[in-house]
N, C-alpha and C positions, 0 to 999 in steps of 0.2 A: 494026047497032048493038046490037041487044038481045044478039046472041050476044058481043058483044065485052065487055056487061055481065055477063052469065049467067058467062062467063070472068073476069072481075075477081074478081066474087063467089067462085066457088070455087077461085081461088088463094090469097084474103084467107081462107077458112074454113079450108085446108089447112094456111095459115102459123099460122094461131089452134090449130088442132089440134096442130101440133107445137111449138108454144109452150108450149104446157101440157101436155106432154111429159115425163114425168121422166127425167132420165138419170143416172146413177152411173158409179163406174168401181171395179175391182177388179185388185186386183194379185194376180196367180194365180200367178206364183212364190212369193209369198211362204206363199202356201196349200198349195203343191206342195209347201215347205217342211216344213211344219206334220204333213203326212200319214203315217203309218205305212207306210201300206201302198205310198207311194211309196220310203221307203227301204230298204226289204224288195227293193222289186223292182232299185232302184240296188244294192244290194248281191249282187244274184242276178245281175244283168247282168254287173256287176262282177268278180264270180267264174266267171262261164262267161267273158267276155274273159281274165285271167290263166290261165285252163286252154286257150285258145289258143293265147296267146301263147307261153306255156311250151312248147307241144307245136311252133309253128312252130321257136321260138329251136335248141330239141332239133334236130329234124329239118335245119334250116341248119345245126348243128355238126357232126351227121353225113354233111352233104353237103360241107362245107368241110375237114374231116380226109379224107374220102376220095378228094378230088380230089387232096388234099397229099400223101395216100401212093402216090395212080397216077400225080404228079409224080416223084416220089422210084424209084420204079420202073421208072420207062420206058426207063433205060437197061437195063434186064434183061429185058425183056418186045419180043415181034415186034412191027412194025408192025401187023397186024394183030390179035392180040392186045391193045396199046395202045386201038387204034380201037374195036374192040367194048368198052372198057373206058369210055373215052371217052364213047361214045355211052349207055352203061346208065346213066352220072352225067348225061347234059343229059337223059333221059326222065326220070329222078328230079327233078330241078333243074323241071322242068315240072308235073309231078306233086306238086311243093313250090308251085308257082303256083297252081297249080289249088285245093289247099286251102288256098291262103291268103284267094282269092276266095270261097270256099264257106262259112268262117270266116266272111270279112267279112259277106258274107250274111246266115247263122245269125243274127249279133249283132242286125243289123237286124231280121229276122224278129223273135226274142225281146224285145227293145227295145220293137218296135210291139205286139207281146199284150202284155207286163208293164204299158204305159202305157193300151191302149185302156181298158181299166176303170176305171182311174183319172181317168185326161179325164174320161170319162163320170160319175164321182160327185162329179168339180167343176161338170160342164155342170147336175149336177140341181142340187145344191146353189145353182149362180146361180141358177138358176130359181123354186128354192122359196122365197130370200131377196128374189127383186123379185116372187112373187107378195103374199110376205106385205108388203111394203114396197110394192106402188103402182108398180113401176119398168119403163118400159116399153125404156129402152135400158141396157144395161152397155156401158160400153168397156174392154179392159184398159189400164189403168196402165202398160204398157211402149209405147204404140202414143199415149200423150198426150205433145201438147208444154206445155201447163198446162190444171192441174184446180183449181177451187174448188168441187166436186160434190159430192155425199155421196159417202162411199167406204163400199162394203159389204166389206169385204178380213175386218175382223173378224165380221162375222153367217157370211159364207162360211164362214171356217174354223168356225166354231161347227157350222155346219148339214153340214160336210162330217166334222168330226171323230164328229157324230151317229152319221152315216151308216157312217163306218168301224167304230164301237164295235157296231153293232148286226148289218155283216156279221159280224163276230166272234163274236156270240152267235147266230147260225144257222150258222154254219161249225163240223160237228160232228168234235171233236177225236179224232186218226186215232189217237192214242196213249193211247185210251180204253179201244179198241177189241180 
């Protein structure tokens, strides 16, 4: 009986404890929005994808003209001659696969460094807005189905746009130099 009580008790303290719990929520797109140094990097990704793209688009126009003109020529060419023709455009054709995977890849790879940084200077930025604010849970704003919480969406971008402004004045200018 007493442990059944000892157990009431501290479920009844746990629920009292996260009762008075503060929780907030933040919409981190909209911060993601807000940032520099995230549009620097969309814009950097952005341009190593179109120098991709462009180099695969090339390379399929060159495999697809050359397949047209060993069409066009086969009446003039041996079988054998044909074949080994044949066969050097499907190694190529393969070899067009290969980097387009390798591409795809890169993008990823680059993607995840341009953004790890920047996650991370929103991750502080929550942090140092719920230490100075008392908050002990954030949720994000896309993952609520209704909020009537304090929203820290504006301290964040305040305390992130800080944080960008001041990597900037430690990031010594290469064009100084």
């Amino acid at each position: 009986m007493k442990k059944l009580i000892v157990l009431l008790v501290l479920m009844m303290a746990s629920t009292m404890n996260f009762a008075q719990s503060k929780v907030a929520h933040v919409n981190t797109q909209r911060v993601l929005d807000t940032m520099p140094s995230r549009k620097a990097a969309e814009k950097e990704l952005q341009n190593f994808e179109q120098r991709a793209v462009k180099e695969l688009q090339e390379t399929q126009q060159k495999l697809q003209s050359d397949y047209k003109k060993l069409q066009q020529e086969k009446s003039t060419m041996s079988p054998t001659a044909y074949k080994f023709e044949e066969e050097r455009l499907m190694k190529k054709s393969q070899e067009f696969q290969t980097r387009q995977q390798e591409l795809d890849q890169q993008i990823q790879v680059l993607s995840q460094e341009l953004n790890k940084p920047i996650l991370a200077r929103v991750q502080k930025g929550v942090e140092k807005v719920c230490e100075s604010e008392k908050i002990d849970y954030v949720i994000d704003e896309s993952s609520l189905l209704y909020s009537n919480g304090k929203d820290l969406t504006n301290l964040v971008i305040k305390e992130v746009m800080k944080m960008e402004n001041e990597s900037k004045v430690n990031v010594p200018d290469l064009d100084d130099e």
